[in-house]
N, C-alpha and C positions, 0 to 999 in steps of 0.2 A: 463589461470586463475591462480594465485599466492594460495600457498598452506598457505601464511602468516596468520597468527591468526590475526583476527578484532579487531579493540577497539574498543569494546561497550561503549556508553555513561551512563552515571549514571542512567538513567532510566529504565534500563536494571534489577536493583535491583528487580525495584518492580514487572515487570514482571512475575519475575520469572519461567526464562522458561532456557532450560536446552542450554548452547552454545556450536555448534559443533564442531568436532575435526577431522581429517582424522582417524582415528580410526574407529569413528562410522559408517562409512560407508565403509567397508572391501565388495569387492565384491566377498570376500567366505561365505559371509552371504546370496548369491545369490543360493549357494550350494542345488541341491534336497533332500528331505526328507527321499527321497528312497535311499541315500547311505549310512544309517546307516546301511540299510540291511547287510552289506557289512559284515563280523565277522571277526576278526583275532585271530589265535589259544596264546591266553595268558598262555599255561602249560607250569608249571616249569620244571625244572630238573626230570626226575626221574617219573612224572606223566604216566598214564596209557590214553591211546587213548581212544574211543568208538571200534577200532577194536581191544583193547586187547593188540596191541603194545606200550611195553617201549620206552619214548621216551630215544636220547640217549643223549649225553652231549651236554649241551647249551654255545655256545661261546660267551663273553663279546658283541662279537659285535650283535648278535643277540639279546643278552638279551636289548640292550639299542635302538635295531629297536622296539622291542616288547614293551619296555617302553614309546616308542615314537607314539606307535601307539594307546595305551590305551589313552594317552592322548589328542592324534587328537579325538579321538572317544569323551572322556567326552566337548568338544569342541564342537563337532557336536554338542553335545546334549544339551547344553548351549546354542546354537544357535537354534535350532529347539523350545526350550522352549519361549526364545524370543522374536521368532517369532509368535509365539503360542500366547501367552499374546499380540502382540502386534495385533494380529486379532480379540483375546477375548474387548481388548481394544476400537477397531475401531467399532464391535458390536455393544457395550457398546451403543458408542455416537453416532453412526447413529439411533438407536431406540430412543434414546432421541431429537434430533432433528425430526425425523419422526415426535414424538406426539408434538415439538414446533409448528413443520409447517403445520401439520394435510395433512400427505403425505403419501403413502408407504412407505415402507422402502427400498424397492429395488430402488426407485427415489435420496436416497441419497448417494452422491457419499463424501467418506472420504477417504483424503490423510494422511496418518501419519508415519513418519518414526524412533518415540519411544512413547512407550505409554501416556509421559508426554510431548509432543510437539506437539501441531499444527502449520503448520507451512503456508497452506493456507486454506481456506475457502470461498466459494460462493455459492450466495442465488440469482435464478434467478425468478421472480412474472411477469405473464403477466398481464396486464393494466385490460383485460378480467375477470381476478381469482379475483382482488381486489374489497372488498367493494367498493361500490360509494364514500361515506362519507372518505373512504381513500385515494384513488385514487384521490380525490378531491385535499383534503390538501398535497400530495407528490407532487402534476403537481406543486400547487402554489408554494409550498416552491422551486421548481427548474424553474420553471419559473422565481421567482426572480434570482436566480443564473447567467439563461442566460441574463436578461436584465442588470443585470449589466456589463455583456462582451459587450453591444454595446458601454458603454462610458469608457473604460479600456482601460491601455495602455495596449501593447504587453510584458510578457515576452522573451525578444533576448538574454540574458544573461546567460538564464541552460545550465548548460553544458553538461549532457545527449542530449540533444537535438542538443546541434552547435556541438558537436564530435562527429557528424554520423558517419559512414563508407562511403568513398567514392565511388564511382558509380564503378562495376568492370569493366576489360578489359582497353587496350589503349584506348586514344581518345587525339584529336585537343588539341593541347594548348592553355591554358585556360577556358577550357571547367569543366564541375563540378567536375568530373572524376580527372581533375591533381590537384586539391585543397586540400591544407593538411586539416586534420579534425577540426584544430580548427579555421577557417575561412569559413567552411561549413555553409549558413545560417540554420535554424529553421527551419522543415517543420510545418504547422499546425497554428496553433495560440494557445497560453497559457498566461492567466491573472492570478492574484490571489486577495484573498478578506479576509481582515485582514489584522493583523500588520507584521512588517518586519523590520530589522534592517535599519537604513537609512543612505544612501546616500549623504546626505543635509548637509552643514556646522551647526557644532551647536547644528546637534539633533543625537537621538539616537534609539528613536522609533515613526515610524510613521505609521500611513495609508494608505491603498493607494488610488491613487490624481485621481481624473477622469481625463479625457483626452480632454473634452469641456466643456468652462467654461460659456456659457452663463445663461441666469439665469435660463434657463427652462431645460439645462440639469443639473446646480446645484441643483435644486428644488428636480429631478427626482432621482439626487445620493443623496439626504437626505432621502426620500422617500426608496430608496431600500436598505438605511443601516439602513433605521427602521424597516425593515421588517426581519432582520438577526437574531435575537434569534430566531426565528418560524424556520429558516433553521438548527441553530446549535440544536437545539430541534429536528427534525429530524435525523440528521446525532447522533448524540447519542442515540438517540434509536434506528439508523439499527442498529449501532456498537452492542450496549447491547445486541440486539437480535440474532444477527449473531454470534456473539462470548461473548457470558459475563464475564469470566476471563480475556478478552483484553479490553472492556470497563473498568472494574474496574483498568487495571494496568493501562491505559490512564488517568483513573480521578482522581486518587493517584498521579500518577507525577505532572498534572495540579495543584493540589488541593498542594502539597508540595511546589512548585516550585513557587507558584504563577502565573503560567501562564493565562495571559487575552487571553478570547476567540475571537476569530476572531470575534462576534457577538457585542461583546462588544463597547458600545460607549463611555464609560471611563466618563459621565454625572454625573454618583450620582443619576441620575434619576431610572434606572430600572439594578441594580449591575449585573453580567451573572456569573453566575457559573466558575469558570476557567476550560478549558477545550484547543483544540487544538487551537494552533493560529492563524493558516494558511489552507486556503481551497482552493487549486489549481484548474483551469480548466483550462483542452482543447476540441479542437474541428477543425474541418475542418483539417482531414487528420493527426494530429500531430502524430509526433511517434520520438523515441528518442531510444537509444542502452542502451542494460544491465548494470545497474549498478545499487552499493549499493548507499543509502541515507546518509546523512550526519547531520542525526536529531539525538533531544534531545533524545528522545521515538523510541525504534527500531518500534512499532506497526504502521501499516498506516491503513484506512478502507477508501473507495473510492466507487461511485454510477457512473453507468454508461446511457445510455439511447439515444432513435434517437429522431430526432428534423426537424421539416421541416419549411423552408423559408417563411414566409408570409409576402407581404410586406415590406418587411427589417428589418422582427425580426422574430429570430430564436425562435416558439414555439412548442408544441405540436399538432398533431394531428392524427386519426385517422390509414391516411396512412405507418404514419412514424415510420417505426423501422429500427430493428439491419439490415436487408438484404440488405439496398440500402447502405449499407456502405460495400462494401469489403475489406476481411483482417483486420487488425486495433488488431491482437490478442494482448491479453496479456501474457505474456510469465514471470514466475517466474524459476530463475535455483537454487535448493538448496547448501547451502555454499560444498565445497569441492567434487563436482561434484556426489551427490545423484540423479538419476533418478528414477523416477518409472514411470508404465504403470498406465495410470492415465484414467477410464471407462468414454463412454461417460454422457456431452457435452462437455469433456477434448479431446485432441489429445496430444501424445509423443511417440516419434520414440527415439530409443538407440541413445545415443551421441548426443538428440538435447534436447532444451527447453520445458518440458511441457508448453503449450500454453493453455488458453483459449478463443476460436473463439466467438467472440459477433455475428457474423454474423445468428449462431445456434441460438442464443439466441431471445426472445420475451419480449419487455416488461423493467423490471426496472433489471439490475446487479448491486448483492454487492458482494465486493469480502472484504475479511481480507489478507494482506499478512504480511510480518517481512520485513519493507524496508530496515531498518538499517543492517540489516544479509544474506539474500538473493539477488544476481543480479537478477533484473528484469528490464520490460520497453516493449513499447508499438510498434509493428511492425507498417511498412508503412501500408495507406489505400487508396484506392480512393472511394469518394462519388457518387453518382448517383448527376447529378444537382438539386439544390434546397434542398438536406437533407444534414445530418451530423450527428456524434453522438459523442456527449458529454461524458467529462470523469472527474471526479474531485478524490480528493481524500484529508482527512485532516492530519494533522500530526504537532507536537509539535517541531519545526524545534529548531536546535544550535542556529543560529544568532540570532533568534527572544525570547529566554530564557534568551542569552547574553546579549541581547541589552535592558531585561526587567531588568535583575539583576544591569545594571547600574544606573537605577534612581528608582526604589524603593526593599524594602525586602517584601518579604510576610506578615508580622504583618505591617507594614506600608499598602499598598494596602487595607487590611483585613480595619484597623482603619480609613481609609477614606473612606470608603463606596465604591471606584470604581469612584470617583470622583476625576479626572485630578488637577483641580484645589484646591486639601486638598495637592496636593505632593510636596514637599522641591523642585523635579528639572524638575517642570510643564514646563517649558520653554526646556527640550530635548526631548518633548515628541508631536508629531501633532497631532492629530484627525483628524475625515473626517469632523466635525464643524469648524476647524480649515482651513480643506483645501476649504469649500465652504467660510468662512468668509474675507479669503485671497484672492480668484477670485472674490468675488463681491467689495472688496475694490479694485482689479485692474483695475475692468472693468469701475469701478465710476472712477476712475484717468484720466482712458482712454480717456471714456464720458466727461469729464470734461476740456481736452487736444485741445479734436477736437471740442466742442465749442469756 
């Protein structure tokens, strides 16, 4: 791991959270409490003992161990304070999430390694614990999520993902094992939902395209991109509730930046709030190696959950959770190798990744993490046949900020109401209306050919 200082992207302002430094994490801040006990005799010259004895002359060089060691001490004690504050701190905010989530307090597990950083956070709710009326509206709004993974393309291009580590030990030529990493396929499968820089001759920000064009699966992807504020409605309020100074630093960049939300259908018809642009999912196995992100906003917030096969669509039910999925941890390492012993449903061992095991888990996970500042990423898994569990996570990506700042400013977006067609460079710009209007004019060409 490179001790190199990050570039934070501009987002990072609003944030407002403190960037780390190999300093901050001295592992003589590991030091016991109990070796302050420790005293060293600091009399001068000439001083008188407890047993009556004059001391006798102090030589330069002692004098400047004893200088040295007054100052180890006030050092200690610098550090004992701290840490001190930094337990009185951790208190603090587990009693206040206790009365958010109407929990014990001993159920709340807080990782914090200075009193003004969080730097992860998760919120695990069994399907059981939840209102009806709630539980209701969270299946649907993720059940949209998953239908729209039947007609999506595959992302093959992350690079987390094609730079795995290859298979250890010798093995046969040709085999997965002799393949350098960047020719490693993808394990899992990962789509996304929202806009993203494009590809395309011409344009510059697009949507993304289904993957069958007939008319009944066009019908289906108009249908399930109408149903996308209800999802980014959701995903904003876990964020807000899981962490509310990372909601609000997320909705200040959006809201500065102009970033269109992934929800958004750029119509004029019903404007979305600006908010994350991109809502990533995986599922079936994926898992990809530690690394920082390369987004606008260092904040990520991601929902986790298992999902069972019916018929050839992946929904909810009854049987399905986190245990028919083994492994699949997610693993956050903090910047300049900070570890801590992190209480259960965490696991971490000295010199490894604190992980969190979905497998432990019941029900719906939120987790908050810092993408842009922490390696993190998602360990191999294997499914029991017919389950899987879903992982998505949103985030205000570079490309897709870049690829917005090329065809409009923020007071231009704001002045058209969110309406494609009010923008001076509507023609760099596709929608998902766009891409259903473009396969039904193929498929009439088609029809039209083979008559």
């Amino acid at each position: 791991m490179t001790t190199q200082r990050l570039e934070i992207a501009p987002g990072l302002k609003a944030f407002n959270l403190h960037v780390p430094t190999p300093g901050d994490y001295s592992d003589q801040s590991r030091e016991n409490i109990s070796d302050l006990s420790e005293e060293e005799d600091d009399r001068e010259e000439g001083e008188i003992s407890e047993e009556g004895e004059v001391q006798g002359p102090i030589t330069k060089t002692k004098r400047n161990q004893r200088r040295h060691q007054r100052q180890a001490k006030k050092r200690k004690h610098g550090r004992v304070e701290k840490a001190q504050k930094l337990e009185e701190a951790k208190q603090q905010l587990k009693s206040v999430f206790a009365a958010i989530y109407n929990c014990p307090v001993d159920e709340m597990h807080i990782h914090m390694v200075q009193p003004s950083m969080l730097v992860l956070a998760v919120k695990i709710t069994s399907w059981e614990r939840m209102p009806r009326p709630t539980k209701t509206e969270v299946q649907d709004c993720l059940q949209t999520v998953m239908d729209i993974g039947d007609n999506s393309y595959a992302i093959k291009n992350n690079a987390a993902a094609r730079h795995s580590t290859p298979t250890s030990g010798p093995s046969s030529h040709g085999s997965r094992g002799d393949q350098p990493p960047s020719v490693i396929q993808p394990r899992g499968v990962m789509y996304g939902i929202g806009w993203h820089l494009s590809q395309e001759p011409g344009k510059s920000l697009v949507n993304y395209a289904p993957r069958q064009k007939d008319e009944k699966y066009l019908d289906a992807y108009l249908d399930l991109n109408a149903k996308l504020p209800r999802v980014a409605a959701l995903y904003r309020h876990g964020l807000a509730c899981l962490f509310p100074g990372g909601g609000q630093a997320m909705q200040g960049v959006a809201d500065r930046e102009g970033v269109v939300s992934f929800a958004d259908a750029l119509d004029g018809a019903a404007p979305e709030r600006p908010f994350a642009n991109s809502l990533t999912t995986t599922h079936c196995g994926f898992c990809n190696h530690q690394h920082c992100d390369k987004d606008f906003c260092p904040l990520a917030y991601g929902m986790w959950w298992a999902a069972c096969d019916v018929a050839g669509r992946w929904t909810f039910s009854p049987d399905a959770d986190h245990h028919q999925t083994m492994g699949g941890e997610f693993g956050c390492f903090w910047n300049w190798g900070r570890l801590c012993t992190v209480p259960p449903p965490f696991s971490s061992t000295l010199n490894s990744t604190p992980n969190f095991p979905h497998s432990r888990a019941r029900g719906l996970v939120e987790i908050f993490w810092r993408g842009q500042l922490d390696f993190h990423g998602t360990l191999s898994s294997t499914d029991i046949p017919g389950y899987t569990r879903f992982g998505t996570s949103i985030q205000i990506t570079a490309k897709g900020v870049n690829a917005m700042h090329k065809v409009w400013n923020v007071d231009e977006l704001a002045a058209c109401g969110h309406d494609v067609h009010k923008l001076n460079l509507r023609n760099r710009i596709t929608t998902a209306q766009d891409r259903a209007d473009k396969a039904r004019k193929d498929n009439a060409s088609k029809n039209k050919n083979k008559s």
